[in-house]
C-alpha angles and dihedrals in degrees: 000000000000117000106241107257121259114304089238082057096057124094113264120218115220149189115224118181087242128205094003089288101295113146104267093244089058082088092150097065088057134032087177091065092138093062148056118276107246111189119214139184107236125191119179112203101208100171150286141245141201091011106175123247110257098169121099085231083054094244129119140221112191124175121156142243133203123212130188105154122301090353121085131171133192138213122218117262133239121224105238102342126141098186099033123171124229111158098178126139128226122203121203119191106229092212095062088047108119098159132080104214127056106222122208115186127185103208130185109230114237154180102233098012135354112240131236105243098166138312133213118208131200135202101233081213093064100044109113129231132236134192125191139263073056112111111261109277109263114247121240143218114249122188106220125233139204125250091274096056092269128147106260127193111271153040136261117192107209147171125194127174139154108246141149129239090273080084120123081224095061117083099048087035120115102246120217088216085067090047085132101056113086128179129070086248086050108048088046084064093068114045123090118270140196123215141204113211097221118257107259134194136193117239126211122198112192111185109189106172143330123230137212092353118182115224110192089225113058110189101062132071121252134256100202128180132157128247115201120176136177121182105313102343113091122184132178134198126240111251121281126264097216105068100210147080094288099052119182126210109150088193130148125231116192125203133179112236129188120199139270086067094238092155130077117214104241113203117190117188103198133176111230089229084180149342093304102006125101130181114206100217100180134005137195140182124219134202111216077199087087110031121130114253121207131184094198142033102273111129116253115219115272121234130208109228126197121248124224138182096231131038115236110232112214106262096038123103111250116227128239100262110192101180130018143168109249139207135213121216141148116223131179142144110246111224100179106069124075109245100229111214095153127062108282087239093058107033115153098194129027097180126136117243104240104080090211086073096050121117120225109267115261095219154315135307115207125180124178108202100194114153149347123214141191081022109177117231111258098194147019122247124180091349102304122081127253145168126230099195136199134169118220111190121190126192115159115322099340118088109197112203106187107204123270122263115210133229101351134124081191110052133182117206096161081183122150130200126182121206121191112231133224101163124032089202080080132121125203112204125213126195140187115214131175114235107232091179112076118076089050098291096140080066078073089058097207091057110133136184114254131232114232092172152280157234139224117196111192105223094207081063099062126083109231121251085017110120107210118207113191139145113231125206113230102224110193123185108222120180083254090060132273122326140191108231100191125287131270128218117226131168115188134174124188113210113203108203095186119027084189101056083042093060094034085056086057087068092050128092114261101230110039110276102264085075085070092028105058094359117196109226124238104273095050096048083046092054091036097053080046098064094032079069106048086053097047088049095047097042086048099043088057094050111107114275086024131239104222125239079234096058097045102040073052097051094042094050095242117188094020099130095055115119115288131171095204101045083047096060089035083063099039083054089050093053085050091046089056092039087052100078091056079047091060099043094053090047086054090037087052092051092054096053085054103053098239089154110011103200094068090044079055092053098045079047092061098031087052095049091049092057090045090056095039096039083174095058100069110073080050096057097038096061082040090059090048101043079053101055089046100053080046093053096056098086089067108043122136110278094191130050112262118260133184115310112217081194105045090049095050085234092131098054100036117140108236091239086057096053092035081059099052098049084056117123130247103274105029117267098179118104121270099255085055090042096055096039085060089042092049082046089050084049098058097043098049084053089062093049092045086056092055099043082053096047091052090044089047088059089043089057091047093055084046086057109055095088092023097097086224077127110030098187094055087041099052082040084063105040092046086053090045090060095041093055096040091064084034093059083040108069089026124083119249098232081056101054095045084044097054090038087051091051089046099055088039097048118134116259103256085074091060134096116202091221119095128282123265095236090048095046085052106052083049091060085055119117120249131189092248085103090069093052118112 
């Protein structure tokens, strides 16, 4: 039995003051009722006429600032310009407020010192609130005065209003908690994000035959293969068969493509001349514009195209070609299957990629992300650490980036996302990442976001219309052992729409059906989910602002499946976990054969005589057993969705050199002595497997030759018995023989022997081929 992990790893239950107390069917008051009410300031600077000229040259350069406090925000300025337009809007967190009067001052931007042109100020006691669904508050015109109170030249349209973040303002608002960020890069950086995964296809590249191909060399026969590349995948054929100029190959090449359809498919046929030489001897281009799509498997026509020796770039003339080699291929986008581009075990979304084939959703995601806690600092400022945090949260084709709070170890997103669901076997992922790119940090150039943790809720684990609140540790493996990097507050409901579709998907398989249909093997989905990666994290890392490669390899588990000691135990004691439950009830089962308490060997006795003499009656009582243990069980169900198990993981026990091992890179970069000692490990590890491969074969071999004559005394033993028990069960009725077979196994132990069985000491006399084995 596992210890429980640490009590600072385990999942916290918690009690938010959700929604800012509404009663949780006033759904209409409040779209954000899975997070904590946070009141702002808001002031929309709309623009400004008949400002006055300040400059010696007459002209004039506004721009505005806002002042509450401490916290000030500017507008940009406009070069000579008297009714300039700004229309930004500032936030100010009312918690933070510690001044009484809201300053708006119109300034002339200039080289030594701005001038002062005219200012509006507002009682924050007289500001007035506003909740959506209310309209947008209308701006007004202010007259501006001067510092004494004075009427001054010119106009400021304005609009100023307590809210909360379920504002429409919010997301592309200054916020005074990033008062320190400056830059438009920069500020970009910060503010919360959604995010489209890129429609992707898969490709399928059938190339049947070539046709009237020209070798330079004559007199030899061709070695001929086929080079397709798209983008950055490139595949090859093997080498035709048919060593002429008409070479066959009828073999499928399959690519990952993302719309819109930028990249042209590039075929090469070439001629291996030599060892490493190749001669390219046709070459076409191919528009993925025009390609056929099919949502089944059947076949598309197939098209010859024309080879030439040079590719046509768009914009060239193409020359007048009389004759040319072909080829023959058959090409479509195959709109049936699901790209993979997650884990399998932790796979967000499973539908196919032609719409046409998609289900209606089966009901509604929501996650309020709402606060982190405990955070460590990531990196050092002005001599002392800190933490600029954002979360980033991914189910099915939506990526969700919160903004990004600065400078704080505690904090407070209050930020809700909603997903629409059509499977409930689906898992949404949420991670907490550290910005290294405010502050100029892009100016380093390597400079990458880090990961602070993250978090997988399993939707099928979750009871619908419950909302879960929890704090969840971030556990992070480093190569010095498992940390907790700080916790972070969610609170998700999972809203079913039909009970009836939920069950019937149940029934379903899990991929489309051209997955069992016309399945692509291993190999191809690894290098396919491979490639479905690299283009999500490209296309999103060059959004604006962008979603990093870091932070999406992160977030799609890339580089999981690489070789790791300590996932590899974690999984042998997981088999053992699941075997467990057969060990234990032949361990009961053992003790009852050996009359350890005879009471319960009477009643199985009785029990077991009963089903040999109602046959019909076991199947009965077996789903009766089990519909017994489950209603049992669910007492005890779980009442909070799973999280990640220190434990479980063997992240906790792990040995330094294994984890040092495991954070290697691909190839090894560790020196030569380090490197043989693992290898010798491997070694070691992989003998013991081997034994036991060999023993399991050994016992295969035995079963085989039983009737196999290798021996021919134990085979004609057997044969002779066969015969024997097959006029015996004849003439015997069946109850009897289970009866008398029942009573056998179930005999006291006075009528054992502790020596081995006859029939056991016969099958291990039995010959293997291990004889045969060098």
């Amino acid at each position: 039995m596992q210890r429980p992990p640490p009590e600072d790893f385990l999942l916290k239950e918690t009690n938010p003051h959700l929604g800012g107390g509404k009663a949780s069917g006033d759904k209409l008051t409040s779209t954000y009722d899975l997070v904590e009410q946070m009141q702002y300031l808001y002031v929309r600077v709309v623009k400004a006429k008949d400002l006055p000229a300040k400059d010696v040259t007459g002209s004039c350069d506004p721009y505005t600032e806002v002042k509450l406090g401490n916290y000030k925000g500017t507008t940009r300025h406009f070069e000579k310009k008297t009714n300039p337009e700004w229309n930004q809007v500032f936030a100010f967190s009312k918690d933070r407020i510690q001044a009484s009067v809201l300053e708006v001052t119109v300034k002339d931007k200039d080289v030594v010192k701005d001038d002062f042109i005219g200012r509006v100020l507002f009682d924050l006691n007289e500001i007035p609130k506003r909740v959506p669904p209310d309209s947008p508050l209308a701006p007004q015109w202010y007259r501006l005065e001067d510092r004494k109170g004075d009427k001054a030249k010119g106009e400021l349209m304005l609009a100023v209003w307590m809210g909360t973040q379920a504002d429409e303002a919010f997301p592309e608002a200054w916020h005074s908690d990033a008062a320190t960020v400056s830059g438009t890069d920069a500020l970009a950086n910060i503010r919360s994000k959604v995010y489209l995964s890129p429609k992707l296809w898969y490709l399928r590249v059938n190339i049947i035959e070539a046709q009237d191909l020209q070798p330079t060399d004559k007199g030899r026969y061709p070695e001929v293969f086929v080079k397709a590349i798209l983008g950055n995948q490139a595949l090859r054929t093997r080498i035709s068969q048919v060593r002429s100029i008409n070479p066959m190959w009828n073999e499928d090449l399959m690519f990952v493509a993302a719309e819109p359809f930028e990249e042209h498919l590039i075929l090469s046929v070439e001629d291996r001349v030599a060892p490493n030489k190749e001669e390219v001897l046709g070459r076409c281009m191919i528009s993925l514009q025009y390609v056929d799509r099919r949502l089944d498997h059947k076949p598309v026509n197939t098209r010859w195209f024309n080879l030439e020796k040079h590719v046509v770039v768009e914009g060239e003339k193409k020359k007048e070609i009389k004759f040319a080699s072909r080829i023959h291929m058959r090409i479509c986008l195959e709109g049936g299957y699901h790209v993979l581009d997650e884990s399998t075990h932790y796979s967000s979304d499973l539908r196919p990629t032609a719409k046409q084939l998609w289900k209606s959703s089966i009901g509604v995601l929501e996650v309020g992300i709402l606060n982190a806690q405990g955070l460590m600092p990531m990196k050092t400022k002005d001599g002392r650490g800190t933490t600029d945090a954002y979360c980033v949260a991914k189910y099915g084709q939506k990526w969700v980036r919160t903004r990004t709070i600065i400078d704080s170890f505690m904090p407070r997103w209050n930020e809700q996302y909603t997903w629409e669901v059509f499977d409930p076997c689906t898992v949404i992922t949420i991670g907490v990442f550290d910005n290294c790119h405010l502050h100029g940090g892009d100016k380093g150039g390597g400079a990458k976001d880090s990961r602070i943790g993250k978090v997988r809720i399993r939707l099928s684990t979750l009871e619908t219309d419950r909302v879960y609140t929890h704090s969840y540790p971030l556990l992070v493996l480093h190569p010095n052992g498992v940390k907790k990097m700080g916790e972070i507050h969610l609170a998700v409901r999972f809203t079913c729409s039909s009970l009836l579709n939920m069950m019937h998907m149940y029934s379903q398989p899990l991929l489309p059906k051209m997955h069992y249909i016309h399945p692509l093997t291993v190999s191809q989905l690894d290098n396919l989910r491979h490639q479905a990666t690299q283009i999500v994290s490209m296309r999103l890392s060059r959004a604006e602002p962008p979603l990093r490669k870091e932070v999406v390899e992160y977030m799609l588990d890339v580089g999981s499946h690489m070789w790791s000691m300590r996932r590899s135990k974690a999984n042998f004691f997981r088999i053992m976990g699941v075997l467990s439950g057969l060990i234990a009830v032949g361990k009961w089962f053992d003790q009852i054969c050996n009359w350890k308490n005879p009471i319960t060997t009477v009643l199985i006795h009785i029990l077991f005589i009963i089903l040999v003499m109602y046959p019909e009656l076991i199947l009965p009582t077996i789903f009766l057993y089990l519909f017994l243990i489950g209603v049992w069980y669910y007492r005890w169900r779980p009442r909070h969705p799973p999280h990640m198990d220190t434990r479980l993981s063997h992240a906790d026990s792990a040995h330094p050199d294994e984890l040092d091992e495991e954070f290697d890179t691909f190839p090894t970069s560790r020196p030569s002595d380090i490197v043989r000692m693992r290898y010798d490990r491997l070694r070691s590890i992989a003998g013991r497997i081997q034994t036991v491969v060999g023993d399991l074969a050994t016992q295969g071999e035995r079963l085989q030759s039983l009737l196999s004559w290798r021996d021919p005394r134990a085979t004609a033993l057997f044969v002779i018995f066969c015969l024997v028990a097959a006029i015996v069960l004849y003439v015997t009725p069946f109850q009897v023989v289970a009866l008398l077979t029942g009573f056998y196994v179930l005999r006291h132990p006075r009528f054992r022997h502790k020596l081995p069985s006859v029939p056991l000491n016969f099958f291990r006399r039995l010959p293997a081929r291990t004889d045969c084995m060098l």
